[in-house]
Residue, then its C-alpha position, 0 to 999 in steps of 0.5 A: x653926673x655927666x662930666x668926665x674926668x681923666x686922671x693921669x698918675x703913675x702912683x696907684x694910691x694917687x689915683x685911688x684917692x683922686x677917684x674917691x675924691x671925684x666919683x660922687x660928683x663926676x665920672x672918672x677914668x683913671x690912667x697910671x700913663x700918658x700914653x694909656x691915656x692918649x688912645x682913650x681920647x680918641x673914644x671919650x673926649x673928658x670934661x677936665x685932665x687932672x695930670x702929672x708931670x713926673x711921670x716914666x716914658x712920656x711926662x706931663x709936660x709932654x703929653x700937655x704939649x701934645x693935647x694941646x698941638x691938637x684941634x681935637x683935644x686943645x680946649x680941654x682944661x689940664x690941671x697938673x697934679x704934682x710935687x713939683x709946684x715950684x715956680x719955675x715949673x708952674x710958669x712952664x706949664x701955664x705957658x704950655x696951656x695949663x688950667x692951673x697947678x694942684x699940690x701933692x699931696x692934695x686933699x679930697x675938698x680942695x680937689x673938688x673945689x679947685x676942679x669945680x672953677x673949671x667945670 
């Protein structure tokens, strides 16, 4: 149980089942922001990013465009978690980089499945 994943969510509950879900399998870091989430990187390089995109000060789309201006960070897979699977939406975050959309509210199998393809 080596792999790490980072959740990024700004709903408790999101996070908590994200956590049940993933802590059997992997190691998990949870944070309810973008920006608590960013100085993490500086000290843990995750295996996979699970993020949301409707988020208070920096959003999904955001921080992805950050991760992926970086040498450091731009290889690491980035899911979005989000209700905002709409198709214009999907299309802007795999332009900006992302590994693929999961739906809110998700359940515990398909997110274990869908972040096992990328693990």
């Amino acid at each position: 149980m080596g792999k790490i994943i980072f959740v990024v969510d700004d709903s408790v509950t999101n996070l908590t089942l994200a956590e049940e879900a993933l802590a059997d399998s992997f190691n998990v870091l949870t944070f309810s922001s973008a920006e608590k989430m960013l100085p993490a990187l500086q000290k843990i390089t995750p295996d996979l990013i699970l993020l949301d995109i409707e988020m208070p000060g920096m959003n999904g789309f955001e921080a992805m465009t950050h991760l992926k201006a970086s040498d450091l960070y731009s290889k690491i897979p980035v899911i979005f978690l989000t209700a905002m699977n709409d198709e214009a939406n999907e299309t802007f975050g795999i332009e900006l980089g992302a590994a693929g959309f999961i739906a809110k509210p998700f359940s515990a199998p398909e997110l274990l499945s869908r972040i096992q393809t990328f693990i």
